[in-house]
Each structure stands twice: as C-alpha cells, then as structure tokens.
N, CA and C atoms as a LAMMPS dump frame, in Angstrom:
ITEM: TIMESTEP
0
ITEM: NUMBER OF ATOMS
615
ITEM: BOX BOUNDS ff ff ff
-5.0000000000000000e+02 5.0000000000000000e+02
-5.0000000000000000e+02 5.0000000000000000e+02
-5.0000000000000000e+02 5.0000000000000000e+02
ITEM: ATOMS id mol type element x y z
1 1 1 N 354.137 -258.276 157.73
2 1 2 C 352.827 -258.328 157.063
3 1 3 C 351.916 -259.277 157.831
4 2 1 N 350.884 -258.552 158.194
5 2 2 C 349.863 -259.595 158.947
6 2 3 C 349.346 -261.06 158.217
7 3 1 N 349.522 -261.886 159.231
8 3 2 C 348.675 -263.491 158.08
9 3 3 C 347.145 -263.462 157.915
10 4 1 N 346.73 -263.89 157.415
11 4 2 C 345.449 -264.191 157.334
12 4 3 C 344.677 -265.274 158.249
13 5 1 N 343.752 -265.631 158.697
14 5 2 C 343.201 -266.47 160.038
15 5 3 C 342.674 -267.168 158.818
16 6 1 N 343.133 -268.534 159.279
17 6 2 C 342.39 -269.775 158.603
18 6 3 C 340.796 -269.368 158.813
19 7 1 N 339.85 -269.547 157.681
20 7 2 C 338.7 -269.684 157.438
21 7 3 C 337.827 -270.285 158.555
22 8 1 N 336.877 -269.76 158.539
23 8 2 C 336.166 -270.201 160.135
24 8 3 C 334.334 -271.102 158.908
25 9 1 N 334.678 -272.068 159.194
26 9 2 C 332.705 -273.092 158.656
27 9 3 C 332.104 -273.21 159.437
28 10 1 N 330.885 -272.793 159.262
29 10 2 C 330.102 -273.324 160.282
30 10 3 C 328.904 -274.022 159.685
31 11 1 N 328.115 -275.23 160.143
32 11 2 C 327.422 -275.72 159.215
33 11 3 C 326.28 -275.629 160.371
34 12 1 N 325.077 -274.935 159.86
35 12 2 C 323.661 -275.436 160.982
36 12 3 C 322.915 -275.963 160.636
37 13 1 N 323.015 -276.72 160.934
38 13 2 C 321.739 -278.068 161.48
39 13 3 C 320.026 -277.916 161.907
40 14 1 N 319.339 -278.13 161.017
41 14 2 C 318.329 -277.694 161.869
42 14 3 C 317.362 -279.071 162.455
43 15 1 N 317.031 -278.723 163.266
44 15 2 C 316.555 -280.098 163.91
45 15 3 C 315.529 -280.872 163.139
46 16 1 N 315.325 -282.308 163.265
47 16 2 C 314.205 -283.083 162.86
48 16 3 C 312.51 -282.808 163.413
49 17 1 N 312.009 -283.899 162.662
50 17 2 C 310.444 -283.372 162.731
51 17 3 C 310.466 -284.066 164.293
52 18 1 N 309.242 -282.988 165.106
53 18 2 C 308.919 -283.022 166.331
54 18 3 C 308.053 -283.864 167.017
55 19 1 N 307.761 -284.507 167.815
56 19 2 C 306.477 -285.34 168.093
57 19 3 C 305.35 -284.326 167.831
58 20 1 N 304.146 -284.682 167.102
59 20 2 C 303.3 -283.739 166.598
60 20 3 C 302.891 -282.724 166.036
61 21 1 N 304.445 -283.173 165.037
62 21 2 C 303.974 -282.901 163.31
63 21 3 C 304.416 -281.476 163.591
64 22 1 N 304.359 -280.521 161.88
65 22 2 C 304.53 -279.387 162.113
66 22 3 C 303.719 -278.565 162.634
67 23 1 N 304.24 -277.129 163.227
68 23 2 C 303.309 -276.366 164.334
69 23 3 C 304.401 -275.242 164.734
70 24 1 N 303.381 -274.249 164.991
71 24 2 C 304.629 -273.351 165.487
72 24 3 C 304.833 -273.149 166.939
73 25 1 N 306.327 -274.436 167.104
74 25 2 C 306.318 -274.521 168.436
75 25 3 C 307.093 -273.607 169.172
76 26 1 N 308.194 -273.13 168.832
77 26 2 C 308.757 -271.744 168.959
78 26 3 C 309.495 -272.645 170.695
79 27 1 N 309.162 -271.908 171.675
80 27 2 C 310.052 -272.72 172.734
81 27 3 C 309.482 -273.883 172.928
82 28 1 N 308.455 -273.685 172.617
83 28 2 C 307.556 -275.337 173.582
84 28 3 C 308.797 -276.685 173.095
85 29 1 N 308.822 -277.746 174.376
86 29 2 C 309.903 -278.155 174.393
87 29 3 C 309.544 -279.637 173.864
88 30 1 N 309.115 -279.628 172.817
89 30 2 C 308.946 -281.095 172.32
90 30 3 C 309.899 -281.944 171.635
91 31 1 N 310.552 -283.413 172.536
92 31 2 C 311.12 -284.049 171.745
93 31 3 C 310.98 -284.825 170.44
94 32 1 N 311.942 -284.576 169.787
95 32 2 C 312.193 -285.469 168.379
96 32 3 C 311.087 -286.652 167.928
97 33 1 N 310.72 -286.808 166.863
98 33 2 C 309.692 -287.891 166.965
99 33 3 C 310.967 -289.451 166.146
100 34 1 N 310.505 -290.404 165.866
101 34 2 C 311.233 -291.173 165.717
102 34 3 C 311.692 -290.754 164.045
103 35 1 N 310.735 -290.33 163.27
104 35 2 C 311.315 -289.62 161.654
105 35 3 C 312.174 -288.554 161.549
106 36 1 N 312.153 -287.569 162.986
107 36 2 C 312.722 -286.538 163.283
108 36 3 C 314.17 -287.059 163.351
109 37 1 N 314.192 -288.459 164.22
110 37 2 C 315.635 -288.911 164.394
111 37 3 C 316.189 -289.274 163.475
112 38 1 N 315.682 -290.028 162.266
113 38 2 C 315.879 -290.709 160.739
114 38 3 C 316.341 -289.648 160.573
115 39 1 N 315.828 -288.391 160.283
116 39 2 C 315.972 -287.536 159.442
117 39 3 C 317.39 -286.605 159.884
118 40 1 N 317.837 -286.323 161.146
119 40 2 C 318.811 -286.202 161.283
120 40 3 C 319.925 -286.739 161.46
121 41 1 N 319.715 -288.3 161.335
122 41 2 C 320.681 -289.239 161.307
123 41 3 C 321.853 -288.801 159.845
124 42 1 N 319.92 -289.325 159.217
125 42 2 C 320.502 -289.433 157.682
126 42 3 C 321.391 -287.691 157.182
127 43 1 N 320.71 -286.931 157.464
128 43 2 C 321.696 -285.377 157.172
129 43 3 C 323.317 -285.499 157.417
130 44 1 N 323.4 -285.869 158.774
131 44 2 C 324.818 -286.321 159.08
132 44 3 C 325.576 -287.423 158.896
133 45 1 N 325.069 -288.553 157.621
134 45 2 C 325.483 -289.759 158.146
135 45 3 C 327.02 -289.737 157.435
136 46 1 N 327.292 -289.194 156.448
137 46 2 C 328.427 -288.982 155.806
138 46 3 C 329.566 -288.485 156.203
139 47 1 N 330.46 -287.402 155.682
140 47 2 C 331.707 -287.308 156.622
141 47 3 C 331.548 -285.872 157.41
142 48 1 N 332.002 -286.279 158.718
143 48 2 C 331.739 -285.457 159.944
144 48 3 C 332.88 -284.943 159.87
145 49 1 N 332.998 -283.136 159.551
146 49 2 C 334.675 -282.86 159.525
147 49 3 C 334.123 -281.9 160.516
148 50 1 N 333.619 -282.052 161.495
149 50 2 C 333.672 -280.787 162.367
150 50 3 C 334.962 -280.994 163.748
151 51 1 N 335.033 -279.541 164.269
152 51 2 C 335.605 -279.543 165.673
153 51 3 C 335.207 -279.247 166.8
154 52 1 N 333.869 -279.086 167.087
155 52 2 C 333.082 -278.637 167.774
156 52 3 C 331.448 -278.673 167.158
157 53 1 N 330.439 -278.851 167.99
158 53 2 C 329.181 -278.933 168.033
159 53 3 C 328.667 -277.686 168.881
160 54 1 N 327.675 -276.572 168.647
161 54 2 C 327.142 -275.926 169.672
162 54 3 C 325.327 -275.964 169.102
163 55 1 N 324.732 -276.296 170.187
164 55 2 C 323.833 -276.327 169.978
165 55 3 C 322.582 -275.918 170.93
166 56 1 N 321.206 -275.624 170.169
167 56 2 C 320.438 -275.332 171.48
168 56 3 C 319.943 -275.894 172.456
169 57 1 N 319.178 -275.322 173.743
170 57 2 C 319.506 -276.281 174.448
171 57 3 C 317.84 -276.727 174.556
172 58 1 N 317.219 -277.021 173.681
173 58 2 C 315.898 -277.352 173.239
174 58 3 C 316.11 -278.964 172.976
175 59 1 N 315.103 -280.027 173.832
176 59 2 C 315.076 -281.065 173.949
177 59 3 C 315.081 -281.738 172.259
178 60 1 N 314.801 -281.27 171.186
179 60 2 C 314.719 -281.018 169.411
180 60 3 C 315.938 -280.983 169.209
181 61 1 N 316.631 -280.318 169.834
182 61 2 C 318.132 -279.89 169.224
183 61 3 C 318.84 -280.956 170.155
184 62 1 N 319.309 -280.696 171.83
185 62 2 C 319.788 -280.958 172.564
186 62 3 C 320.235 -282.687 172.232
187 63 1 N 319.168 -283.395 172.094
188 63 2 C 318.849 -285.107 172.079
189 63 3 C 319.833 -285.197 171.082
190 64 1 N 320.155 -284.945 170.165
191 64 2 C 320.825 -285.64 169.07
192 64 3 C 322.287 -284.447 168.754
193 65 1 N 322.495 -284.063 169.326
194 65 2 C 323.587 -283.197 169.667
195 65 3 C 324.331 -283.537 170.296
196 66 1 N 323.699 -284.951 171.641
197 66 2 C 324.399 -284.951 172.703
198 66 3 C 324.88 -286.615 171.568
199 67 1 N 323.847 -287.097 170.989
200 67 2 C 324.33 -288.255 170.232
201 67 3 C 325.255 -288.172 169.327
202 68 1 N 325.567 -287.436 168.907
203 68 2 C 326.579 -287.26 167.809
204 68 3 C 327.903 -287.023 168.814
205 69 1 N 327.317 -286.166 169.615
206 69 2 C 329.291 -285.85 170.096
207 69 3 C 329.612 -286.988 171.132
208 70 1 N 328.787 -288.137 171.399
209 70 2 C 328.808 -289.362 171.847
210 70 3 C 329.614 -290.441 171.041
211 71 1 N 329.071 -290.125 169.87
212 71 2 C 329.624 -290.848 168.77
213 71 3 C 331.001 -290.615 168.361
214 72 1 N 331.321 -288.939 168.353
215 72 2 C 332.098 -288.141 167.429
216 72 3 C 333.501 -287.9 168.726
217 73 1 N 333.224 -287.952 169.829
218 73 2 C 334.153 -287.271 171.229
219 73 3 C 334.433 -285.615 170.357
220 74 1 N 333.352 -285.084 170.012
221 74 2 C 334.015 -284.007 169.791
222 74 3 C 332.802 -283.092 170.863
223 75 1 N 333.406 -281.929 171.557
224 75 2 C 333.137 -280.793 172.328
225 75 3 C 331.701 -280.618 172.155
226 76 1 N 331.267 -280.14 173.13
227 76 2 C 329.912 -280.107 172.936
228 76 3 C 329.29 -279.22 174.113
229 77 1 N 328.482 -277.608 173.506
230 77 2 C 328.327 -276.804 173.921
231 77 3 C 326.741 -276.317 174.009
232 78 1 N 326.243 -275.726 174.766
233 78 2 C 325.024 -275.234 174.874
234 78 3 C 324.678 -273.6 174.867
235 79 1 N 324.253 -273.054 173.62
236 79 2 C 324.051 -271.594 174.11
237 79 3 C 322.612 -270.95 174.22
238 80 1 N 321.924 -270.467 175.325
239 80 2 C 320.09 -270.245 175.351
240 80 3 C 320.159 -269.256 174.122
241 81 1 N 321.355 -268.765 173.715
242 81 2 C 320.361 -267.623 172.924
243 81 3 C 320.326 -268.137 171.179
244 82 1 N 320.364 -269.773 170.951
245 82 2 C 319.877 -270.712 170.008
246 82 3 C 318.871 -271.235 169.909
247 83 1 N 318.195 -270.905 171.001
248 83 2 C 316.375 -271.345 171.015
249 83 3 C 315.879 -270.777 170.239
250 84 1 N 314.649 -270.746 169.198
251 84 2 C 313.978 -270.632 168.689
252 84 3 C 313.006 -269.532 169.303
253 85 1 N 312.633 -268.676 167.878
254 85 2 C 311.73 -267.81 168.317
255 85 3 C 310.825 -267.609 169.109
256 86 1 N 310.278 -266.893 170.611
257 86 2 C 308.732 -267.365 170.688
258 86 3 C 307.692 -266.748 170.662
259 87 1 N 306.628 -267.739 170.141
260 87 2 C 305.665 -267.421 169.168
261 87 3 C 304.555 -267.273 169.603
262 88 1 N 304.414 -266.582 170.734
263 88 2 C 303.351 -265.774 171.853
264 88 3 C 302.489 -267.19 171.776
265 89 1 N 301.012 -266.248 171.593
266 89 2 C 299.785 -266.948 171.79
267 89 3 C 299.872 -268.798 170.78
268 90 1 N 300.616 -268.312 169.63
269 90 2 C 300.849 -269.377 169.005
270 90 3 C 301.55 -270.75 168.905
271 91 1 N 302.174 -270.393 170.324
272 91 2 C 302.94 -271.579 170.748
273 91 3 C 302.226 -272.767 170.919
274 92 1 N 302.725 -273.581 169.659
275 92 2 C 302.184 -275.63 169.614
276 92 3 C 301.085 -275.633 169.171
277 93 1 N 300.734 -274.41 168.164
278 93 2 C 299.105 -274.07 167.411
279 93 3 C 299.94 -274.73 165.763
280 94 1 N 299.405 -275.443 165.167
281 94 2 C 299.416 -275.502 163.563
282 94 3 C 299.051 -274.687 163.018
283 95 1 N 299.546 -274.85 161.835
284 95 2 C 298.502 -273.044 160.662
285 95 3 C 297.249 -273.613 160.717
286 96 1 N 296.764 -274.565 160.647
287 96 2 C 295.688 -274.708 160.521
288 96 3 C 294.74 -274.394 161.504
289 97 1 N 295.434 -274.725 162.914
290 97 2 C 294.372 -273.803 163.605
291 97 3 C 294.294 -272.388 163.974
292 98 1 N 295.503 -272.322 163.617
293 98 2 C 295.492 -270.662 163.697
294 98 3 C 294.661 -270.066 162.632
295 99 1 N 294.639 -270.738 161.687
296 99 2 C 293.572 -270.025 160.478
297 99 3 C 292.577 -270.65 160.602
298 100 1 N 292.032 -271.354 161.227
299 100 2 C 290.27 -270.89 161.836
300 100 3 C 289.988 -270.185 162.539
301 101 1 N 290.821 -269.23 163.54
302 101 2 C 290.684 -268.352 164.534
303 101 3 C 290.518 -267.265 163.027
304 102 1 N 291.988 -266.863 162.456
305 102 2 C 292.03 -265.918 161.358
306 102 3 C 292.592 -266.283 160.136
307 103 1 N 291.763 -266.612 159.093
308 103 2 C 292.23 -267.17 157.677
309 103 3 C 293.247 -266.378 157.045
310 104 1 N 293.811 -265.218 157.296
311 104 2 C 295.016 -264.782 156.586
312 104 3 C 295.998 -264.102 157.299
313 105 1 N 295.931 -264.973 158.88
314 105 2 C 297.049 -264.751 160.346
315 105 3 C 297.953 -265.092 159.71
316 106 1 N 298.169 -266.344 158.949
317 106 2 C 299.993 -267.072 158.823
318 106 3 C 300.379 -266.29 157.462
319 107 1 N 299.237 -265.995 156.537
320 107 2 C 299.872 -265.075 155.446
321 107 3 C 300.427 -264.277 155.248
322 108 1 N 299.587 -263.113 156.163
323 108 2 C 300.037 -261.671 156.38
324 108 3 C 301.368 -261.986 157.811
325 109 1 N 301.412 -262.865 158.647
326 109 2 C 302.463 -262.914 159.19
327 109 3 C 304.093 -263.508 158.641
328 110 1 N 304.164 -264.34 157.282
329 110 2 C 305.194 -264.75 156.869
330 110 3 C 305.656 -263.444 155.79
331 111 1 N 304.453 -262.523 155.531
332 111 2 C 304.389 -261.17 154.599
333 111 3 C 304.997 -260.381 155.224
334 112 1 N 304.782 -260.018 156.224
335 112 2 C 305.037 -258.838 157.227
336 112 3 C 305.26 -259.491 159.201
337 113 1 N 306.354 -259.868 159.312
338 113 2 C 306.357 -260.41 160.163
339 113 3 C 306.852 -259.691 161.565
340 114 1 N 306.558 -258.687 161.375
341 114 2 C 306.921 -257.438 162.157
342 114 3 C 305.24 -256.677 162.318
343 115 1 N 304.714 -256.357 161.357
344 115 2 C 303.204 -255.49 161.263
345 115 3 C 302.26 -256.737 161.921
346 116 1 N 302.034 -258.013 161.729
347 116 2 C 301.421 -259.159 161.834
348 116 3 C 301.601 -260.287 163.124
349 117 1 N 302.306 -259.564 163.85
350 117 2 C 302.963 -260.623 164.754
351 117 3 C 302.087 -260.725 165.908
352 118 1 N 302.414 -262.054 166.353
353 118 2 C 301.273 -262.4 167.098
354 118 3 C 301.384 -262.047 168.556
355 119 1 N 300.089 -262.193 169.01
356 119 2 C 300.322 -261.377 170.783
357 119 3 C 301.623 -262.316 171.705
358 120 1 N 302.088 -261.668 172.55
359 120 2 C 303.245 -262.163 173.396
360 120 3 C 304.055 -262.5 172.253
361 121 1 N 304.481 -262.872 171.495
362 121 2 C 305.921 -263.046 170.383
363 121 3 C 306.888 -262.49 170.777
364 122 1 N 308.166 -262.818 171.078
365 122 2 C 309.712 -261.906 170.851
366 122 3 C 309.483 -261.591 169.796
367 123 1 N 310.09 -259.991 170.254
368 123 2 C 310.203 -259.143 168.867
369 123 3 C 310.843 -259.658 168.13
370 124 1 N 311.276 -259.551 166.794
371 124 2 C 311.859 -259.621 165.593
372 124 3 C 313.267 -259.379 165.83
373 125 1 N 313.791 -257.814 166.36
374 125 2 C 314.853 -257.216 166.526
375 125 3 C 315.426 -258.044 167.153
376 126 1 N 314.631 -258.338 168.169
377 126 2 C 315.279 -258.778 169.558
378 126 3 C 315.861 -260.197 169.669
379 127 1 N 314.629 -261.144 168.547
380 127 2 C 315.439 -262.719 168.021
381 127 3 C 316.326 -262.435 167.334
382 128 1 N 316.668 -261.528 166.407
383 128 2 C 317.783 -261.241 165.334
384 128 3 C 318.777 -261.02 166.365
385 129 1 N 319.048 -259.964 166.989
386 129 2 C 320.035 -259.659 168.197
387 129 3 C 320.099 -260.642 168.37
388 130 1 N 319.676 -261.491 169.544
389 130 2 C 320.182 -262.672 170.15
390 130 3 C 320.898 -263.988 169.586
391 131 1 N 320.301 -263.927 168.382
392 131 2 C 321.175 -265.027 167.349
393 131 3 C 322.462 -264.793 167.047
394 132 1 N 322.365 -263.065 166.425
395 132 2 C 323.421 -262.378 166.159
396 132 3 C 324.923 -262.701 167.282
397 133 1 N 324.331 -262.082 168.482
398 133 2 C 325.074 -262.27 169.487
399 133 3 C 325.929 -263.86 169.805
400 134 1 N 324.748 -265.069 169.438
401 134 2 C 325.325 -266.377 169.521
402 134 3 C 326.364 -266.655 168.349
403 135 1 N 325.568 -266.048 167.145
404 135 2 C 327.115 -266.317 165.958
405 135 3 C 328.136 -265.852 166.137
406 136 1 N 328.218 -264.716 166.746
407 136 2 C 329.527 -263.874 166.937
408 136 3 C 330.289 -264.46 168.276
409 137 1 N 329.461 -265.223 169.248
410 137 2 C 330.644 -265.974 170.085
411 137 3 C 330.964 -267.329 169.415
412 138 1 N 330.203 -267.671 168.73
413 138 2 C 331.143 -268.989 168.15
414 138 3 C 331.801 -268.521 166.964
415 139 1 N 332.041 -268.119 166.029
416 139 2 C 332.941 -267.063 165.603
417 139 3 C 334.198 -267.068 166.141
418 140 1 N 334.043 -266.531 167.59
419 140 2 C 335.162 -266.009 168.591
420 140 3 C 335.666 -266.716 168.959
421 141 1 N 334.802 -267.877 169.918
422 141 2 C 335.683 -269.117 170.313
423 141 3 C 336.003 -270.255 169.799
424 142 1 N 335.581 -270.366 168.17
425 142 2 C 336.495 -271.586 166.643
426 142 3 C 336.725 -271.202 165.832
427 143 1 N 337.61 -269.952 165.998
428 143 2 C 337.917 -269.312 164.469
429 143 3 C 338.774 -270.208 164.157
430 144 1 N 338.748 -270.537 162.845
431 144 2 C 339.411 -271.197 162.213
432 144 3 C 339.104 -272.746 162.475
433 145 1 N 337.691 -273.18 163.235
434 145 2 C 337.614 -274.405 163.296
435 145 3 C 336.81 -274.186 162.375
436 146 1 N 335.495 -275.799 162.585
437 146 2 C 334.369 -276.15 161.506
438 146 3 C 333.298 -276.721 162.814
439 147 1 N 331.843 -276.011 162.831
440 147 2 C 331.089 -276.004 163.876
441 147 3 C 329.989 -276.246 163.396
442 148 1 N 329.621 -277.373 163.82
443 148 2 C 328.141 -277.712 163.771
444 148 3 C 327.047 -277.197 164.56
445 149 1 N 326.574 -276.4 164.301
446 149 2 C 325.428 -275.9 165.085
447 149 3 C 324.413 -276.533 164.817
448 150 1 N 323.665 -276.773 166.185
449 150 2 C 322.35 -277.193 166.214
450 150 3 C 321.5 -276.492 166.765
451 151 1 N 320.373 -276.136 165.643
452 151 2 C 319.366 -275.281 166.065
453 151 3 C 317.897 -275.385 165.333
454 152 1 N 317.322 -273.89 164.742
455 152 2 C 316.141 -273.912 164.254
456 152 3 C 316.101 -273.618 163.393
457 153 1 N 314.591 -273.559 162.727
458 153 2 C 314.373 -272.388 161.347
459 153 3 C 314.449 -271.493 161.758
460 154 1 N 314.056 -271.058 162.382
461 154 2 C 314.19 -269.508 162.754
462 154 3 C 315.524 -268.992 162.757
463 155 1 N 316.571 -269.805 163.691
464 155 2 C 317.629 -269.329 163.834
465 155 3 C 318.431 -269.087 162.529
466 156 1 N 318.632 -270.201 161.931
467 156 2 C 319.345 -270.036 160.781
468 156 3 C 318.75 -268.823 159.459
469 157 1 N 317.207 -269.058 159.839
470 157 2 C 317.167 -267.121 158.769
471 157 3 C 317.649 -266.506 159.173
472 158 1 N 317.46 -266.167 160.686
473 158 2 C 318.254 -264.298 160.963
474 158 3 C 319.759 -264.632 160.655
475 159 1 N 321.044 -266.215 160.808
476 159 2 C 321.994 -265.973 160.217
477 159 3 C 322.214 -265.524 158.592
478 160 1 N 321.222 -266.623 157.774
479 160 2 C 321.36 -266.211 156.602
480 160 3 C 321.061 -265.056 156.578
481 161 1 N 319.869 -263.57 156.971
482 161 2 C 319.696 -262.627 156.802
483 161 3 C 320.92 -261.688 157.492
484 162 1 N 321.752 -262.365 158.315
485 162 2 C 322.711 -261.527 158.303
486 162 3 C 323.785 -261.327 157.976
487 163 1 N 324.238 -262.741 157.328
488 163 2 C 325.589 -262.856 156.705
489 163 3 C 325.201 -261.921 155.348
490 164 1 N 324.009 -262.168 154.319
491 164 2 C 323.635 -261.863 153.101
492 164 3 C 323.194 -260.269 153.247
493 165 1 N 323.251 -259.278 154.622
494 165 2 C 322.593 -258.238 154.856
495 165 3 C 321.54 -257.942 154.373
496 166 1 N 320.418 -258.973 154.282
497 166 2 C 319.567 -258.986 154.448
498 166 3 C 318.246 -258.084 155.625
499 167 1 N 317.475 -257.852 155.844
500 167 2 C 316.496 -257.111 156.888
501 167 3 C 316.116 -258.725 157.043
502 168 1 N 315.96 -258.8 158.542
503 168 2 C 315.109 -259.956 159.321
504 168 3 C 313.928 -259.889 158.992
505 169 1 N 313.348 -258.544 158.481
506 169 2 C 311.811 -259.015 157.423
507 169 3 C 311.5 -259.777 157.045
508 170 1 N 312.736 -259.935 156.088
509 170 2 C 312.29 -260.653 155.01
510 170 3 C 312.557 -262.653 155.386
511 171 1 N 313 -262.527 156.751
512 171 2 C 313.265 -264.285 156.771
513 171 3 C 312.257 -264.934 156.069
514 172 1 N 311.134 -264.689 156.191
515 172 2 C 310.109 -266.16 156.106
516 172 3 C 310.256 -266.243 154.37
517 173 1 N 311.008 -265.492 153.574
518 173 2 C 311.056 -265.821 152.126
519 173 3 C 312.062 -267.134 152.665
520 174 1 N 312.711 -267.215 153.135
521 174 2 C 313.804 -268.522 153.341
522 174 3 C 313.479 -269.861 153.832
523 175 1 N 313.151 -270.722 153.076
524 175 2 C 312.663 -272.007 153.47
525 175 3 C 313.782 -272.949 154.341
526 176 1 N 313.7 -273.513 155.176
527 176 2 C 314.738 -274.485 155.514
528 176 3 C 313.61 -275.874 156.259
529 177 1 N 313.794 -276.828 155.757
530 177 2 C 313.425 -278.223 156.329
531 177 3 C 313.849 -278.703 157.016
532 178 1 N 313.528 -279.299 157.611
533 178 2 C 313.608 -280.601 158.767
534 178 3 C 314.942 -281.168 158.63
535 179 1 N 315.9 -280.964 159.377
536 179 2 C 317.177 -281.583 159.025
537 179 3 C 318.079 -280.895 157.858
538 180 1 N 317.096 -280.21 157.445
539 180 2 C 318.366 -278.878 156.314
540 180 3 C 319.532 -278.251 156.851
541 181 1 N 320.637 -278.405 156.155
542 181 2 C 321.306 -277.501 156.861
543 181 3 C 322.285 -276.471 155.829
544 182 1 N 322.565 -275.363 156.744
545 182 2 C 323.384 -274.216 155.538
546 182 3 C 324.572 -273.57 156.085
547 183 1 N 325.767 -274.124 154.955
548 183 2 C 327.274 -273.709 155.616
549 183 3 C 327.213 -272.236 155.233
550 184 1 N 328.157 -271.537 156.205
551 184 2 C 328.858 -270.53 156.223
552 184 3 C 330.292 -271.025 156.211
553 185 1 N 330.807 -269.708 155.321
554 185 2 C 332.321 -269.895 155.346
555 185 3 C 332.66 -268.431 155.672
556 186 1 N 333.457 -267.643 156.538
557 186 2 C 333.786 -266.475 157.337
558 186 3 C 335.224 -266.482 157.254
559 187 1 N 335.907 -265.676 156.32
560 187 2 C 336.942 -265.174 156.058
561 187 3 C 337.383 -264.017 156.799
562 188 1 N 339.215 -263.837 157.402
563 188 2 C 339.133 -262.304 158.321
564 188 3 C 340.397 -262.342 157.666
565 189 1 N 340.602 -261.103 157.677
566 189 2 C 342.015 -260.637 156.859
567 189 3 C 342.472 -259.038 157.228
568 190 1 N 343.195 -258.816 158.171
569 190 2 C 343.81 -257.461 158.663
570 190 3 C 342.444 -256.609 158.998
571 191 1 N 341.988 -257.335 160.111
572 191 2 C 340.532 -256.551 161.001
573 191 3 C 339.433 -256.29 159.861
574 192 1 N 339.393 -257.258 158.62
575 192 2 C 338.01 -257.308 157.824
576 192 3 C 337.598 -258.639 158.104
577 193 1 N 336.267 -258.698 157.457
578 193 2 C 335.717 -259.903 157.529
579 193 3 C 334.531 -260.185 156.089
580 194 1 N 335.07 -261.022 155.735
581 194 2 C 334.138 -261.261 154.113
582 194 3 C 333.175 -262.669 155.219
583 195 1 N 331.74 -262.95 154.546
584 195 2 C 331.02 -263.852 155.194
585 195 3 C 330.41 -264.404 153.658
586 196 1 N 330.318 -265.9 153.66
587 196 2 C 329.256 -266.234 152.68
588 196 3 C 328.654 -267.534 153.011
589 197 1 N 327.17 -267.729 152.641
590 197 2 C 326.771 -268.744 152.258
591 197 3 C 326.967 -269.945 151.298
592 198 1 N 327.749 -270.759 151.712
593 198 2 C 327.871 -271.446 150.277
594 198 3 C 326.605 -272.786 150.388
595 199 1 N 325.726 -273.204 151.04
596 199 2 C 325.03 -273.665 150.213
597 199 3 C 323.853 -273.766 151.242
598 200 1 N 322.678 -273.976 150.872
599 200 2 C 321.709 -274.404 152.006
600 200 3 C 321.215 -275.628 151.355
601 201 1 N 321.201 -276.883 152.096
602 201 2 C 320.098 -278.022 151.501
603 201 3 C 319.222 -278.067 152.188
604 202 1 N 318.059 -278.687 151.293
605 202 2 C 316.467 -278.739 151.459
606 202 3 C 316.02 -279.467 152.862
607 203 1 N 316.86 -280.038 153.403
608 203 2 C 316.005 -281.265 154.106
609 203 3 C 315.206 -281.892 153.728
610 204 1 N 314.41 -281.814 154.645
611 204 2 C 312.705 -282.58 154.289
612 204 3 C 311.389 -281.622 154.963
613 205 1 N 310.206 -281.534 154.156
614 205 2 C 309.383 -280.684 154.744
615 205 3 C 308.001 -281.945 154.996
C-alpha cells in the first residue's frame, strides 16, 4: 500500500513598504524603506519553523531574505519567475497619479483586470503561468518541507487564485499588506493532491 508524502507548507511573505510609499511598482527595483524593514522584521519575529527560503530576486524581497537566512543558516534560493507583475506604462505611478491622467483607470482595472489593463503590462495569463510554474518547482524540490517564500501581492493572488481555483480575474478582490503573509498546506496521496489555504494575515496597509 502506497504511504502518503508528509505535507508540504509553504508560507509567503510579502515584502515590506518600499522607499516611496505605495505605487504600482510592478518590477521597478526599489529597496525596502526603513518601516518596510520593521514591518518584516516584526511578521517573522516569532517562531521560524521553516527549511528553506525561496524568494524573489527583487531588491524588496531579495534584502531581507538574504537577512533572515543569515540569521536562520537555512538555504536560500532565487527564482525570476517571483517578480512581480509588470505594470506597463504604470510602473512607480501611484493611483493617484494615474487618476489624474484617468479617474476610473485603477477602478475599472482592479474590476476587470484583463479588459482594463494598462499599455505594455504582462498579460494576466502569462503572470498566472509564471507563478504557477514557480509554485510547482518548489512543491517539487521541498515536498514535505516548510518554505518561506518571499515575494509580492501580486504573486501570492495568482497562488491563492490557484490553490482555491479561482480565475486570475478575480485577484484584485484579494487584499494582502505589507508584510502579510498566507500559508498553504499541500497534501499528495497515491498521485492526488488536495491544496488549502489555511490562513492569510493582514499585514499592514
């Protein structure tokens, strides 16, 4: 009778606030501001049961990824396809200035984020794929560990939208803050696989 594979956690991390405030920076590569660092200190300051760290390789993510597994001697990995969405013309624009160009750009784009999307943007499909693709190699190479990922908002909707089979439409209903982060727990049992969310916390917005 086949065994069952110890349970695979993964907890993601999403990075702290950026030097210059919120904005949709999408790749633009801005480091951590000093609240950004508070704020991910404090997320992790409690007990660290991981076995591995993978994270993006975005100066936001990267900086305090490399501090923890400094701290922690635990493994520490880089995958590009954990970068954050990018957000064409809108890259390092605030809503606010984007809505003096067009007062109902960020509305109709968190509404319909596929019909609304802004010029030069990665497609939708194509960020979902690529995330997709990054969960499923860490998956592969810690089953049965506990993995801290470090990444984005972005990233962590298309996971939640795909563990929950969700449509990547609908991400922007999913809030995640500054330093929020949301475990997965991934069960496999004779070539199935059950996936769930067990919790997302708020961070800070």
């Amino acid at each position: 009778m086949p065994h069952a594979l110890k349970d695979t956690l993964i907890d993601m991390l999403r990075h702290g606030e950026p030097v210059g405030g919120r904005r949709y920076r999408g790749q633009t590569d801005d480091p951590l501001s000093e609240k950004g660092w508070r704020q991910m200190r404090a997320a992790t300051a409690g007990e660290r049961p991981w076995t591995a760290i993978v994270s993006s390789p975005l100066a936001r993510c990267r900086a305090y990824a490399e501090e923890l597994a400094g701290q922690t001697g635990l493994p520490l990995a880089f995958d590009e396809r954990l970068k954050e969405v990018g957000f064409g013309i809108w890259e390092g624009q605030t809503a606010d200035e984007i809505k003096a160009v067009d007062p109902d750009a960020v509305f109709n784009f968190k509404r319909d984020p596929v019909g609304f999307r802004p010029a030069g943007a990665e497609a939708l499909d194509a960020f979902y794929d690529r995330v997709g693709a990054a969960y499923e190699a860490i998956l592969t190479q810690h089953a049965g560990g506990h993995v801290l990922v470090v990444a984005h908002a972005g990233v962590i909707r298309m996971v939640i939208c795909r563990v929950l089979g969700l449509s990547p439409v609908h991400a922007y209903r999913i809030q995640v803050g500054s330093a929020g982060i949301a475990r997965f727990r991934v069960e496999q049992k004779g070539g199935q696989r059950y996936e769930a969310l067990l919790h997302l916390t708020p961070g800070s917005r």
